[in-house]
Structures are given as C-alpha cells and as structure tokens.
C-alpha positions as CSV (number, residue, x, y, z in Angstrom):
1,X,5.4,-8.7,-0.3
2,X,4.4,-10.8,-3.0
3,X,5.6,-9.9,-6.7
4,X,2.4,-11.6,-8.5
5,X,-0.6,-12.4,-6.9
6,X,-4.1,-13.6,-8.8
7,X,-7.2,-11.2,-7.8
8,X,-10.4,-12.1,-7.8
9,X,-13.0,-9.3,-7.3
10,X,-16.3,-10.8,-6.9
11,X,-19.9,-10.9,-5.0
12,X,-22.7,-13.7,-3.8
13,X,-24.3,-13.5,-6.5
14,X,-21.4,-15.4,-8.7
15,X,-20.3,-17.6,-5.9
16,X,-20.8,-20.7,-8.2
17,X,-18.9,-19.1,-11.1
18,X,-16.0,-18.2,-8.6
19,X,-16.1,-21.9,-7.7
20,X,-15.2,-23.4,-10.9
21,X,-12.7,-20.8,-11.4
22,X,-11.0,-21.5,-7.7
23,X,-11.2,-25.5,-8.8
24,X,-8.9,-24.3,-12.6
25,X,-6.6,-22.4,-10.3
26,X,-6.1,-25.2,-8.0
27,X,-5.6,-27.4,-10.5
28,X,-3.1,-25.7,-12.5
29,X,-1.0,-23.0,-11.0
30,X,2.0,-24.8,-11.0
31,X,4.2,-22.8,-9.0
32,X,1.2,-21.7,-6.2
33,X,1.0,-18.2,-6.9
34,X,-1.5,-16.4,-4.1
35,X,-4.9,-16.0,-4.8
36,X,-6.7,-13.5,-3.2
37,X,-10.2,-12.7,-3.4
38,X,-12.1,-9.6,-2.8
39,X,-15.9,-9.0,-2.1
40,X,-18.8,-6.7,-1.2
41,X,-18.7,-5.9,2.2
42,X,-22.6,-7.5,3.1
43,X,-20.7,-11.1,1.3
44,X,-17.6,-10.9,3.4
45,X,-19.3,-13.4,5.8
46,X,-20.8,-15.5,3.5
47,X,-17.4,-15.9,1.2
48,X,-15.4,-16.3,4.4
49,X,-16.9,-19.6,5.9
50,X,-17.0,-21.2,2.5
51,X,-13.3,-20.4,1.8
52,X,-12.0,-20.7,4.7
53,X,-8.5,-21.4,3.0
54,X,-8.5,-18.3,1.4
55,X,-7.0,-14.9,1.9
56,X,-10.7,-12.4,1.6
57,X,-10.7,-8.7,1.3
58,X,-13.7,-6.8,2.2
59,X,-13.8,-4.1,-0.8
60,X,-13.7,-1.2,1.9
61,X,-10.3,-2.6,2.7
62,X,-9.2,-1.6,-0.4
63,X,-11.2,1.3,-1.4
64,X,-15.0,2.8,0.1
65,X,-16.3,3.5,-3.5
66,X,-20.3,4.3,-3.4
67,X,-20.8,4.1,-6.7
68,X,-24.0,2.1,-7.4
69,X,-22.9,0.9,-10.6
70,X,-21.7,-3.0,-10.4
71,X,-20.4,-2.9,-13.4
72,X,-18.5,0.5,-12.5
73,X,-18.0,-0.2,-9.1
74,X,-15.7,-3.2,-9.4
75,X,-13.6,-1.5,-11.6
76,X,-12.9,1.3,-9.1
77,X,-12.2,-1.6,-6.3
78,X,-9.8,-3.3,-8.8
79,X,-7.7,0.0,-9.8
80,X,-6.8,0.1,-6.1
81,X,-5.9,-3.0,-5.1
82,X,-2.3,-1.4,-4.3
83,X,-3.8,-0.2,-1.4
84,X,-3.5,-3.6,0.4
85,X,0.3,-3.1,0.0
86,X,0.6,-6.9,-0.5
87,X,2.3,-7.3,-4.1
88,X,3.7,-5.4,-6.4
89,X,1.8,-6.8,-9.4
90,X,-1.7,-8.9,-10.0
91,X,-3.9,-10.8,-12.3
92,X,-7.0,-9.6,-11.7
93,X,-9.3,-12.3,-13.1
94,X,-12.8,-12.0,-13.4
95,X,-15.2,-14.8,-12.1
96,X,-16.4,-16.3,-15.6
97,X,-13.1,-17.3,-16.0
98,X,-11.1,-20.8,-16.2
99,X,-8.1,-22.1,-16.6
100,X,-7.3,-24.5,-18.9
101,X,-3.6,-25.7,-18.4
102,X,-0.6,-25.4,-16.0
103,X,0.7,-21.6,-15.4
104,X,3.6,-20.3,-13.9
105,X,5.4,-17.1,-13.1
106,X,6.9,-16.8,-16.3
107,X,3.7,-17.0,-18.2
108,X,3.0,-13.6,-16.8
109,X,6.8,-11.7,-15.4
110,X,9.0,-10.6,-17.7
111,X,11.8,-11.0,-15.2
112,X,11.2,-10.6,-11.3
113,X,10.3,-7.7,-11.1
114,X,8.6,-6.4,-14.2
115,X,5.3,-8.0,-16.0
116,X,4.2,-7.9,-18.9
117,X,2.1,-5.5,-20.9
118,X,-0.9,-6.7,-22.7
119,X,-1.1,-4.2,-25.3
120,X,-2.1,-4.8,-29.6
121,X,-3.8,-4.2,-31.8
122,X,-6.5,-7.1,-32.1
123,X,-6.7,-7.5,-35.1
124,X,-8.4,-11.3,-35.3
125,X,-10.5,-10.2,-32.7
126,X,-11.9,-6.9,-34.8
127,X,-12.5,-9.3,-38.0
128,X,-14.8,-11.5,-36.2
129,X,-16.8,-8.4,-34.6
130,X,-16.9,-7.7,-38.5
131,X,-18.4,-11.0,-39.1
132,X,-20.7,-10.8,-36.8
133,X,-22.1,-7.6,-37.7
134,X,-20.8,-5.4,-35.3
135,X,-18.7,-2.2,-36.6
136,X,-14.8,-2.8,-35.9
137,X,-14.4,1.0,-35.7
138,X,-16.6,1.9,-32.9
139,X,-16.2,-1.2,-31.1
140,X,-16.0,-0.9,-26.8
141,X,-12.5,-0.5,-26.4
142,X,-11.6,1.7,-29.4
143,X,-14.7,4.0,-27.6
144,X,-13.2,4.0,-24.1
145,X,-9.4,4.6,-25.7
146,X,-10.9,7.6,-27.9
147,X,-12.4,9.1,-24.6
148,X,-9.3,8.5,-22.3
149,X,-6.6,9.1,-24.6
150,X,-6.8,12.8,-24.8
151,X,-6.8,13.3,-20.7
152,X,-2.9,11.8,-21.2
153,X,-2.0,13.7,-24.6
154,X,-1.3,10.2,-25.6
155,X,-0.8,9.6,-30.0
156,X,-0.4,6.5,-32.2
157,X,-1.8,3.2,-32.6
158,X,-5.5,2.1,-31.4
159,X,-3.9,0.0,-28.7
160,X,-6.2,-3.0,-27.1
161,X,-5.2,-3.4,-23.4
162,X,-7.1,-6.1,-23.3
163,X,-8.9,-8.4,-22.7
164,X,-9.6,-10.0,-19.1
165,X,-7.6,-11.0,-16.9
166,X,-5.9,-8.3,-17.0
167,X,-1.9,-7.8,-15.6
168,X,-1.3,-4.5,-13.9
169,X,1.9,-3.4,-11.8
170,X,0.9,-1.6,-8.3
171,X,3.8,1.2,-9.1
172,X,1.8,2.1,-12.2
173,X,-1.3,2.5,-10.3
174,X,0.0,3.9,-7.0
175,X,1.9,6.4,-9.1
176,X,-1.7,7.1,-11.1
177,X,-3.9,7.9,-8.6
178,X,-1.2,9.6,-6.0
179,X,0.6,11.4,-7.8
180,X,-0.4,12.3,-11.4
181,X,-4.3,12.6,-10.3
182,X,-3.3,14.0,-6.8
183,X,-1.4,17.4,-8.7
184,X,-4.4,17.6,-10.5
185,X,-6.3,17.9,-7.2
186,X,-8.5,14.9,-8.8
187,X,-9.9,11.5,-7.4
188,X,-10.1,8.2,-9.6
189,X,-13.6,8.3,-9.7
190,X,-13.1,12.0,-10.8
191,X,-11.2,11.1,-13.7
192,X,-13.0,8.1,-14.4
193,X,-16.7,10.1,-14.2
194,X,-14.8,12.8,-16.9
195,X,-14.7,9.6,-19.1
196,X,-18.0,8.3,-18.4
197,X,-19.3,11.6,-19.8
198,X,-18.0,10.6,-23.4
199,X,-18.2,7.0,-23.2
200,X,-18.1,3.8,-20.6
201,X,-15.1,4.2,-19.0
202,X,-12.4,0.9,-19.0
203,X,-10.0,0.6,-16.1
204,X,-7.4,-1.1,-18.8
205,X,-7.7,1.6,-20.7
206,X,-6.7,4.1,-18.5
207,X,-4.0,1.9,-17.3
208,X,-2.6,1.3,-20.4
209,X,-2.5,4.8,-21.6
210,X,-1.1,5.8,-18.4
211,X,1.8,3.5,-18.7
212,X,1.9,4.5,-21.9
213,X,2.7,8.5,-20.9
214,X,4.7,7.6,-17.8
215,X,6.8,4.7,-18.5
216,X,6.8,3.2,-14.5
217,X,8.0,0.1,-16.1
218,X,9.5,-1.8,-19.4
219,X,7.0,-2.3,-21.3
220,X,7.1,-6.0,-23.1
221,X,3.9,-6.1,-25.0
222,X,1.8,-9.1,-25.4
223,X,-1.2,-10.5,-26.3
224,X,-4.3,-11.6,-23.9
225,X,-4.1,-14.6,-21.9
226,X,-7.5,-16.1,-22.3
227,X,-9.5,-17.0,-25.2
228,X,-12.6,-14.9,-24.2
229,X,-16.5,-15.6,-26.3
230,X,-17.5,-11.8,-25.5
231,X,-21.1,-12.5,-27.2
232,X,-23.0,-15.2,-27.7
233,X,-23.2,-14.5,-32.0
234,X,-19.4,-14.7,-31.5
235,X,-19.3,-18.3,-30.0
236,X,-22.3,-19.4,-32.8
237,X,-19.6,-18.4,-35.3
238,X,-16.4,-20.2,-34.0
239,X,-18.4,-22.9,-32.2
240,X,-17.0,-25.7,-34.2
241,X,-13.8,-24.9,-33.6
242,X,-14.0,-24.8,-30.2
243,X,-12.0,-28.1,-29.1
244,X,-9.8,-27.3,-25.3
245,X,-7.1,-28.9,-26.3
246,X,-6.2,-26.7,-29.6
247,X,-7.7,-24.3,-27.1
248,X,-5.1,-24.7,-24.8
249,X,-1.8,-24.9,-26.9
250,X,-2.3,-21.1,-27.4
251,X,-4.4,-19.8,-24.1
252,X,-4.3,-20.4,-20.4
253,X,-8.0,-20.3,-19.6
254,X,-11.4,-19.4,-21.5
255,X,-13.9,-16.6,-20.7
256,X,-17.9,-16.8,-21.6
257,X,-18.9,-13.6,-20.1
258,X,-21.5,-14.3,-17.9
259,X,-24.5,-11.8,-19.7
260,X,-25.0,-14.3,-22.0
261,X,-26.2,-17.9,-21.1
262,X,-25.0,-20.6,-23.5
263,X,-21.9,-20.9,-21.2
264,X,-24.0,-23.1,-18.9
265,X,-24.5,-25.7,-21.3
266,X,-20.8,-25.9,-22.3
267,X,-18.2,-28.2,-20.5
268,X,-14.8,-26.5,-20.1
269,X,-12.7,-29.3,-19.2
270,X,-12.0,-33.0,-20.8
C-alpha cells in the first residue's frame, strides 16, 4: 500500500486540462510518487487508451454515487477514494491544476506516516476578496464551515481547509463514513444533502472539522500548496505580479479554475 499517492478525479470533457497537469507532474515529482486518475464510468475507455501508462479508476470502483450534480458528484467520488484500499493518504488535485517546481514526499508528510493538515485562517486570501468587492464574511468556505460545523459540535476559529489540492489521510475518511456516520445509521451523501440544505456543501470542510472532533491523526497545520486565481477580478488585480518564478519560491503549482477563461491565454511555464 502506498503512503501518498496524487488523485486525479476527472471526465472527457477536461481531457486537455488533465494533459498539461500529467506533463507538470511528470516533470517534477521528484521522487515518483503514484498518480492515479479516476473517471466517469462512459470515459473509462476513452482515458484508458490515451494513458495507457497510467493507473485508471472507473468512479463506480470507488463509489456508485447518482448524484447528477458534477460539481457534487466528484466530491462524493473523492471522499471515498479509501475504498480502493491502495494508500493510506492522497493529493487529490483537481484538473486546472500545474505544477510549477520539483515536489517530493516531504513537501506533503509530516513523517511516514502522518500528512499534513492544511488548515488557517486565510487571511491574504480574505483581503483580496475585500478588494475585489466580495464580502470576506460570507465568503464560500466560511458558508460551508458555518453549515458543517454544528453537525460535529465543533468551536473556535473560522478555519480554511483549503484550498485545492487538497491532502486527506484514508484513516480519517474511512473512520468518517464507517463508523461515525454508520452509528448514526447515515450515508455520506446523507450527511452531505443535511448540508446542502443550508449551504453548498465542501468535502474539505467536512474533513477538516471531522479531524478536528476525532483527532485520527497529528495534526501539523499548514498552508495551501498552490497559488490558486479563484475569479477572474482576482487575477485582473494581482496580474502584474504574476511572474512563475517568485511564483514558485513559495507554491508548488498554480490553479485558474476552469469557469473562468482568461487561463487560456496565459502561459504557465518559462
């Protein structure tokens, strides 16, 4: 079993995307941490004979999960990937992303056995929704904690457990859904539709708070990994300082999220 793999949940219709981010990876994981990728069922096919290299999931080998939400239903594939039984932690990285310099084990484990924690309080990142006009006090992740805190009796501060890629530990997961959610006589998607009732619901939310109440492992709290442009007013703002190799002496990769289009006319390499 592998103590860190890098997960990639992803469908057809971002093939290109998860091209670029497979070329980063090859590039610069240093000490060849497994990649594995999962997909819809319907692009198992497709993704197969054009990475042939490649270790591919269909998502119903990890979880059946019928919700027609994309946006929903990846997150319910990604909070399960303990259910392939094939590492005991993963960076699950989203297909906008890229690297941007060598990695290695000890970017993300603490020691062998334990990874880190993103988890704080984002300040820099709250400013600049300020400056760009959005409200720092209702932004998306203080919604989803507000929603999901109370369902673990959790207290204190406004944690961000975020953002993408994300670090998770399978015994925090497992322990989730199979035990804490199991004497509750309730599903994942249970306790993530109770959320959705309030708020969207954020699978590092509900991982964060859980690890928060349980304690599975040591928590060594850091910062996220990637500088990530969540909207396109942010990027306008910070554009001129966006040079890759400042860039890189503080991040391993760079996110433009993909629902906004001024990524395709930026270059992320030299």
């Amino acid at each position: 079993m592998h103590s860190l793999i890098l997960f990639i949940k992803t469908y057809r219709p971002d093939f290109e995307r998860v091209k670029k981010l497979i070329h980063s990876i090859e590039k610069y994981n240093e000490d060849d941490i497994p990649v594995v990728i999962s997909v819809n069922d319907e692009d198992f096919d497709f993704f197969k004979n054009k990475l042939k290299e490649y270790d591919i999931y269909k998502d119903s080998d990890i979880i059946i999960a019928d919700n027609k939400d994309g946006w929903r239903y990846q997150q319910i594939v990604k909070s399960h990937v303990y259910k392939l039984n094939i590492c005991k932690n993963y960076l699950c990285i989203d297909s906008d992303s890229e690297f941007i310099k060598n990695f290695y084990y000890s970017d993300f484990m603490y020691d062998e056995s334990t990874p880190y924690t993103i988890m704080h309080e984002s300040k820099p990142f709250l400013e600049t929704m300020e400056n760009i006009g959005l409200d720092s006090e209702n932004i998306f992740f203080k919604e989803a904690l507000r929603a999901t805190r109370p369902l673990f009796g959790n207290k204190g501060k406004e944690w961000d457990y975020g953002p993408s890629p994300y670090l998770w530990s399978c015994k925090v997961w497992s322990h989730f859904i199979e035990v804490y959610l199991k004497q509750q006589n309730k599903t994942f998607v249970d306790f993530f539709n109770e959320i959705d009732k309030v708020t969207s619901p954020s699978e590092c939310v509900i991982y964060g708070e859980y690890l928060l109440k349980s304690r599975l492992i040591d928590i060594y709290p850091i910062e996220g990994f990637f500088k990530v442009y969540h909207y396109e007013k942010q990027y306008k703002l910070e554009k001129k300082f966006h040079n890759i190799d400042r860039l890189k002496k503080i991040y391993l990769g760079i996110i433009f999220q993909s629902n906004w289009k001024i990524r395709k006319k930026i270059r992320f390499f030299n």
